[in-house]
Backbone bond lengths (Angstrom), bond angles and torsions (degrees), N, CA, C in turn:
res aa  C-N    CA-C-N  psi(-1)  N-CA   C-N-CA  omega(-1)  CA-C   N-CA-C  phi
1 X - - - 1.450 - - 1.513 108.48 -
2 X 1.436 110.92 140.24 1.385 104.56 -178.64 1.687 95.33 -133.27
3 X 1.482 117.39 147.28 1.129 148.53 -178.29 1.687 115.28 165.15
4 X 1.629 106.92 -151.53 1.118 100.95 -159.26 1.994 115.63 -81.17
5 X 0.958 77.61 -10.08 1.924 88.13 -174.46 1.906 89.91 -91.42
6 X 1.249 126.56 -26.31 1.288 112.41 -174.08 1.207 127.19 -99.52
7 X 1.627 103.51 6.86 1.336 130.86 -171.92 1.960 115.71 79.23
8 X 1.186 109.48 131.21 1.645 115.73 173.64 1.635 100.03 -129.73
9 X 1.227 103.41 52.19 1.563 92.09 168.38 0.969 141.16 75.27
10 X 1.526 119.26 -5.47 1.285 151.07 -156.99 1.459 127.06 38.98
11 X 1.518 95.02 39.15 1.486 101.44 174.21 1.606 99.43 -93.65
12 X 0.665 123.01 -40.64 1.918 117.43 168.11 1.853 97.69 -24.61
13 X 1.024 120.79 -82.40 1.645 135.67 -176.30 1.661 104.16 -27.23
14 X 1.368 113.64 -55.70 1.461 111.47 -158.42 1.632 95.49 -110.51
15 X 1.218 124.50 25.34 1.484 130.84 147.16 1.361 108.41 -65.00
16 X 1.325 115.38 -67.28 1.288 157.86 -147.03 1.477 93.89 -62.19
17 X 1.016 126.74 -24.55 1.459 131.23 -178.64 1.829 113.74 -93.02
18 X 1.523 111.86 -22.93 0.777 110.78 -176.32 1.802 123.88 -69.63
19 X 1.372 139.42 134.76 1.304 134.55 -179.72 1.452 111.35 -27.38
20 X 1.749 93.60 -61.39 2.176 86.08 179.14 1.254 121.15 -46.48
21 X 0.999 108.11 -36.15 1.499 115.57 -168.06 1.989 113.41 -66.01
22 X 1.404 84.29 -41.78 1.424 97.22 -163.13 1.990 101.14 -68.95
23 X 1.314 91.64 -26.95 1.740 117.25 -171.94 1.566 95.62 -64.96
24 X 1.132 97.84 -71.28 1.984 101.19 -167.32 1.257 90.80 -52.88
25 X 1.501 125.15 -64.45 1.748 112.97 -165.01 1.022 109.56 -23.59
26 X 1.908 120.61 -73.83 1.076 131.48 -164.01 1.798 111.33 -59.47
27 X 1.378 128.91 -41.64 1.284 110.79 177.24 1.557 104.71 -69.20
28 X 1.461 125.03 -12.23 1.451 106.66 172.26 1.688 131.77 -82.23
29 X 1.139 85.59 -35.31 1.660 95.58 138.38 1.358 142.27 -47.16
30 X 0.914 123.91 -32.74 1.523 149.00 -169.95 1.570 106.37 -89.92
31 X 1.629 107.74 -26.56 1.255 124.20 -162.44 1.490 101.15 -94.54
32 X 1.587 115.36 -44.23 1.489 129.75 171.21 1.675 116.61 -55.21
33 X 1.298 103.44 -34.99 1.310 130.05 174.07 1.723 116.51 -51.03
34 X 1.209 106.21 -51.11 1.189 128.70 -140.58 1.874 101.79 -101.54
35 X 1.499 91.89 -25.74 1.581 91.70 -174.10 1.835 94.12 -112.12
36 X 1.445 120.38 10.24 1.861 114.43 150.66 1.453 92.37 -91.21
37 X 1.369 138.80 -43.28 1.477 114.96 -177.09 1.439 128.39 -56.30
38 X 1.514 109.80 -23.95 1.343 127.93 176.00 1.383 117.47 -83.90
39 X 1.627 116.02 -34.95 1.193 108.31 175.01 1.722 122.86 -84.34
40 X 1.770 103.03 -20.62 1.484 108.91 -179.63 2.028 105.37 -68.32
41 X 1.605 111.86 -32.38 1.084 127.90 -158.38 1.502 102.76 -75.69
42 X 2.076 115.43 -37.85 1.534 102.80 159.02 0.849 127.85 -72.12
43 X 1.592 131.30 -26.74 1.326 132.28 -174.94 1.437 128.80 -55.77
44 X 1.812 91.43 -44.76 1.627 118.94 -161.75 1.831 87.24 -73.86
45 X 1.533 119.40 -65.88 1.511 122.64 179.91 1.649 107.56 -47.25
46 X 1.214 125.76 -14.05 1.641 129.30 -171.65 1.130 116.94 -80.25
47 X 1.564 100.91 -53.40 2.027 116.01 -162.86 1.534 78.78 -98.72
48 X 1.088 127.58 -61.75 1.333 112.10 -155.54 1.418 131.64 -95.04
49 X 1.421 117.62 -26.52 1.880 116.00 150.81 0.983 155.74 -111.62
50 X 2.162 91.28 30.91 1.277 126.19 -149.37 1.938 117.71 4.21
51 X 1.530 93.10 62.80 1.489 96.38 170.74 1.841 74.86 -133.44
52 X 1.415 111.84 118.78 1.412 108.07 158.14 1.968 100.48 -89.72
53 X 1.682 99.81 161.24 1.410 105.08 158.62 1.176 126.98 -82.70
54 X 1.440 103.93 132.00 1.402 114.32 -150.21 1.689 118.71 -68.06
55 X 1.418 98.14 -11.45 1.890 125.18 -159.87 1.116 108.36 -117.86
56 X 1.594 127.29 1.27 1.238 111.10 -166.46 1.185 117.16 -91.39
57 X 1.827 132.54 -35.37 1.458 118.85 159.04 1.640 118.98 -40.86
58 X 1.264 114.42 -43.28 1.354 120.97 169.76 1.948 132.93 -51.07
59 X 1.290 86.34 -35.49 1.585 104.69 -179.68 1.905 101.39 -94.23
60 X 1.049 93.62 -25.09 1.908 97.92 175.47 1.058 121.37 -37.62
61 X 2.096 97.49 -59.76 1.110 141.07 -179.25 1.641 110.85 -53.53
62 X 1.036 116.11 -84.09 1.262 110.85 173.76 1.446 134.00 -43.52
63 X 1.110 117.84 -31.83 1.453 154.50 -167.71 1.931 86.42 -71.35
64 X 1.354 100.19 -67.65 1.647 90.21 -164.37 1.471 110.32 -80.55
65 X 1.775 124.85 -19.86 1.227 113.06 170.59 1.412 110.54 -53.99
66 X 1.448 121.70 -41.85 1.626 119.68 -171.75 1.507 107.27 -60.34
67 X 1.335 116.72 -45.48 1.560 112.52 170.75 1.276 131.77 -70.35
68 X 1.655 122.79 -10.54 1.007 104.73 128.08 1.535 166.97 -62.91
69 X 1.686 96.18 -40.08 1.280 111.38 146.34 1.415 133.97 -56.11
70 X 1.260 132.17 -13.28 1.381 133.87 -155.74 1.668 80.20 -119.32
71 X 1.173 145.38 -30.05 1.539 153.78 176.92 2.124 98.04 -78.65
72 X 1.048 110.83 -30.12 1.767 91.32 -171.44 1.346 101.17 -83.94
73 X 1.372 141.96 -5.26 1.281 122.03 147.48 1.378 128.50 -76.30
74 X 0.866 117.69 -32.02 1.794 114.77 153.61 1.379 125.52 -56.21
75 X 1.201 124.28 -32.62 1.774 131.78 170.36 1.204 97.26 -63.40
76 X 1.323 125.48 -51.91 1.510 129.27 -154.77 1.640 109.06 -74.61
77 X 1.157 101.49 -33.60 1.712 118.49 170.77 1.471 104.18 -65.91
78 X 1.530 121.43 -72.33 1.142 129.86 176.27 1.712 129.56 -42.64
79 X 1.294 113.55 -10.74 1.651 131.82 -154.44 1.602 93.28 36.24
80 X 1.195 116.58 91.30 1.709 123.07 167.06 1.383 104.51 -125.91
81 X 1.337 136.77 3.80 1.264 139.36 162.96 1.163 102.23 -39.17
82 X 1.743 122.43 160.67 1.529 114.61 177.54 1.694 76.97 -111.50
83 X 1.738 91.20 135.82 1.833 102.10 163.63 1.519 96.34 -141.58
84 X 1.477 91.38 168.87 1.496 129.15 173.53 1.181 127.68 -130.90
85 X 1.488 107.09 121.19 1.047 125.76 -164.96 2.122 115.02 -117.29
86 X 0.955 117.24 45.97 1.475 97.59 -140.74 2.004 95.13 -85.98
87 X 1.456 115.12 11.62 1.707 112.93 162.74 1.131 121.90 -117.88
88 X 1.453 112.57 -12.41 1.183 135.51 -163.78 2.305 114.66 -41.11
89 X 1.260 85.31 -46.59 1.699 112.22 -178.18 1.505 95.41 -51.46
90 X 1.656 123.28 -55.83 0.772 135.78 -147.57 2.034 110.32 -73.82
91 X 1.600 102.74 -20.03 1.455 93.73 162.68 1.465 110.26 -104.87
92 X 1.742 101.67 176.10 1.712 91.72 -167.37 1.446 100.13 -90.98
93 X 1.625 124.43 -170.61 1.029 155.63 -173.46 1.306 109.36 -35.59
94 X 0.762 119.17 -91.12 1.653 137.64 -171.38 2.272 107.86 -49.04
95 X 1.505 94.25 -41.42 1.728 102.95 161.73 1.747 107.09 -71.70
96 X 1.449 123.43 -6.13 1.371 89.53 -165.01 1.773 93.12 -103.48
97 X 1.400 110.48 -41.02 1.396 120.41 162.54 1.416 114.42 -24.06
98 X 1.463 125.93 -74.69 1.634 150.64 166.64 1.832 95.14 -30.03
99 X 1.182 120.30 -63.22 1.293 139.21 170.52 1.604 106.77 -31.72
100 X 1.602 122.97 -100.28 1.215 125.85 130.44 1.882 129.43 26.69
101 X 1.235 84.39 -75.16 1.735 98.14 -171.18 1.665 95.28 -60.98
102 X 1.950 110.80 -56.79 1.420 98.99 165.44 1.481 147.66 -43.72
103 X 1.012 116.59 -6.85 1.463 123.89 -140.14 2.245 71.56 -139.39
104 X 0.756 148.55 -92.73 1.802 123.43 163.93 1.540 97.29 -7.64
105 X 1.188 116.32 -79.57 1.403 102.92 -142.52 2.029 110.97 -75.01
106 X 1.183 124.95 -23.93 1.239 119.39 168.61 1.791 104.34 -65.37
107 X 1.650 118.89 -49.46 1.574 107.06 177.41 1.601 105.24 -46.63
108 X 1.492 116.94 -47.82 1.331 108.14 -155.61 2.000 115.03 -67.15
109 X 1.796 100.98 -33.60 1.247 107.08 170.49 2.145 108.20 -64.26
110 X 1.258 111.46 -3.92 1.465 93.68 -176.15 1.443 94.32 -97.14
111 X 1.293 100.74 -44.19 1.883 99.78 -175.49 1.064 94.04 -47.11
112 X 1.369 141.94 -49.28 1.683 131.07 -150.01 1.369 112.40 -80.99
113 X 1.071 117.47 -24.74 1.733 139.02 160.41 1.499 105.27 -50.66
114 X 1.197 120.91 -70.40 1.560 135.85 -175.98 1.543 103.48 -56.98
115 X 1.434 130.29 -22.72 1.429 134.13 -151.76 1.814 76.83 -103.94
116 X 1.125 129.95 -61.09 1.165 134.57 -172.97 1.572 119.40 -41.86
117 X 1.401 93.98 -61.35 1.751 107.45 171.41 1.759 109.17 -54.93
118 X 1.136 115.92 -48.47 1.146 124.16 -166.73 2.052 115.18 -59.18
119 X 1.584 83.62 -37.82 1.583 80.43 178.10 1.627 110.01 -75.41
120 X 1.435 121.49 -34.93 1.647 120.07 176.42 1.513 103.15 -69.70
121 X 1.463 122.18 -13.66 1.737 99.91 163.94 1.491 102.20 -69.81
122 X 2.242 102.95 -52.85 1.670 73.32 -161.07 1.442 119.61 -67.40
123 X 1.200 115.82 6.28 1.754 104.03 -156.68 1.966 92.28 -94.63
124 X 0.926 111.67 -3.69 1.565 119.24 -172.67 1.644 100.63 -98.59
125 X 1.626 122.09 -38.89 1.863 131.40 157.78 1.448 71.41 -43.11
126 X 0.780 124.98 -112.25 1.929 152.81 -109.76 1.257 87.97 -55.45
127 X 1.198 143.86 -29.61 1.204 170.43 -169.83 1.842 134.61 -60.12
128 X 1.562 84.04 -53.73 1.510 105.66 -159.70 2.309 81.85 -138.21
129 X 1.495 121.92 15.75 1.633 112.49 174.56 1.163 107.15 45.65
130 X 1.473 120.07 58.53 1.729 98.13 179.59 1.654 88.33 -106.78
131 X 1.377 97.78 155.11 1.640 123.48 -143.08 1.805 84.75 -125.10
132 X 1.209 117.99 174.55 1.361 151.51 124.33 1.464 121.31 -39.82
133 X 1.426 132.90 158.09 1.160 108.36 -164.43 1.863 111.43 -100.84
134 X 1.777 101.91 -34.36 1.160 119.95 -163.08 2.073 96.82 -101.53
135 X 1.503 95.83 -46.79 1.771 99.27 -174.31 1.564 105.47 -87.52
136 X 1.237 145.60 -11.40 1.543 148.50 -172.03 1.348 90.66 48.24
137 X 1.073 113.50 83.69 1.903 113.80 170.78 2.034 79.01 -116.58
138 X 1.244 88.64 155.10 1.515 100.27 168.40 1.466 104.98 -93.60
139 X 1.418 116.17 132.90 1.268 134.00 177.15 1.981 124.32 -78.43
140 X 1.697 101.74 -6.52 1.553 92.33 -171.91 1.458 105.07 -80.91
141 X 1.570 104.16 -24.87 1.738 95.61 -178.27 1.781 119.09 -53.14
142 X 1.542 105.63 -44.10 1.235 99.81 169.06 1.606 135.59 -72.83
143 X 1.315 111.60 3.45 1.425 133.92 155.11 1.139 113.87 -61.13
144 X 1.672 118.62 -61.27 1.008 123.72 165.15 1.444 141.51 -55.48
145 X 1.496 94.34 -32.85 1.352 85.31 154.93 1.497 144.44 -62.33
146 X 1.625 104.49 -27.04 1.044 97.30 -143.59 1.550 85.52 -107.57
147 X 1.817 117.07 10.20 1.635 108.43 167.63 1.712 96.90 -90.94
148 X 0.921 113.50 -14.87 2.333 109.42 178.81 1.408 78.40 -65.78
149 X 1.184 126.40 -67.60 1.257 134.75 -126.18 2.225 96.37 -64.13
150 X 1.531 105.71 -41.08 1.293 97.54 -156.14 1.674 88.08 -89.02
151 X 1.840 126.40 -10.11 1.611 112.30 -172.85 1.564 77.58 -79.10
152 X 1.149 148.55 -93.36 1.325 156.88 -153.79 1.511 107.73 -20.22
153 X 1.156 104.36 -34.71 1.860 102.78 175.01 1.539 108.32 -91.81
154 X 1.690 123.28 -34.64 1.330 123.59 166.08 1.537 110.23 -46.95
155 X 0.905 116.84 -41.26 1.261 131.11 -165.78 1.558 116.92 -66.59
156 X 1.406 101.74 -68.52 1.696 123.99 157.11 1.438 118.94 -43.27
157 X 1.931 120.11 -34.19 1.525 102.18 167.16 1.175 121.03 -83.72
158 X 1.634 115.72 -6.81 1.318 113.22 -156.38 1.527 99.75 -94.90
159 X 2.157 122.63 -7.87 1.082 127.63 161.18 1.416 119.76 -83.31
160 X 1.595 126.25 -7.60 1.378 127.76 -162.65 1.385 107.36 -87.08
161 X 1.360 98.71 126.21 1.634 109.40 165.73 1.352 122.89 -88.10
162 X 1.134 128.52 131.81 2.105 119.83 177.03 0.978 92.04 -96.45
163 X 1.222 123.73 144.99 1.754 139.05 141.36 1.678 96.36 -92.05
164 X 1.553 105.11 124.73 1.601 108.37 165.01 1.634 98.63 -88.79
C-alpha cells in the first residue's frame, strides 16, 4: 500500500507548504467548523427551545458535500486514496513506478470525466434555478465546486510521482 504512512516520496510534506494547500486546509476547516455550529445550533434549539432549525439537515448536506470536495484535493496531493496493491511487491522497481504512473493517469482520466459531467449539471442548475428545498440556496455553485474540485485532483495525479 502506498500513501502517506507508506511513504510517497515525501512529496506529501512539501505540498503542505504550498499556499493551495494551506488554502483548502483552512476552508476545510472552516467547513468542519461550520457544520458543529449547525449541528450544536439544532440540537441546542431542539432539546432545549423546542424550536429545532428548520435547515439544518439541509445545510448538513451541503455543508459536508463541499468538504468533501474541497478535501479530494488534499488526498490527491497527500496519496490518501485507499489502494490495493496485493502483487504489486512482487514486480521490480522500475515495473512498479510504470504501474503507478498508470493507475494516476486512469484516476485522473475518471476525475476529468466527473469534472466534465459535473459542469453540464451545474450549467443546467444555473439554468433551470434549481434551489434547495427548505433554504433556496442555489445548487450550481456546489456543482461547481465540486467539477474544480475533481480537475484540480485530475490534475495533481496526473503530476504525482510514487517512489516504491
Amino acid at each position: 500500500m502506498t500513501g502517506p504512512a507508506a511513504g510517497t516520496g515525501g512529496q506529501g510534506a512539501s505540498r503542505r507548504h504550498a499556499g493551495w494547500y494551506r488554502a483548502l486546509a483552512a476552508i476545510a476547516a472552516l467547513l468542519i467548523g461550520l457544520l458543529i455550529l449547525v449541528t450544536c445550533i439544532d440540537v441546542i434549539g431542539r432539546y432545549l427551545l423546542n424550536r429545532p432549525f428548520g435547515g439544518a439537515y439541509e445545510l448538513t448536506q451541503m455543508l459536508l458535500a463541499a468538504l468533501v470536495f474541497v478535501a479530494l484535493p488534499l488526498t490527491s496531493a497527500d496519496g490518501g486514496h485507499v489502494e490495493v496493491d496485493l502483487a504489486l511487491h512482487l514486480f521490480p522497481a522500475p515495473v512498479q513506478r510504470l504501474l503507478g504512473r498508470l493507475a494516476g493517469i486512469v484516476s485522473a482520466v475518471a476525475l476529468a470525466f466527473f469534472c466534465w459531467r459535473l459542469v453540464l449539471i451545474g450549467l443546467d442548475q444555473v439554468e433551470d434555478g434549481t434551489r434547495s428545498a427548505s433554504l433556496m440556496i442555489p445548487m450550481a455553485p456546489l456543482a461547481f465546486l465540486a467539477a474544480a474540485s475533481c480537475a484540480v485532483s485530475a490534475f495533481i495525479l496526473l503530476l504525482r510521482r510514487e517512489d516504491p
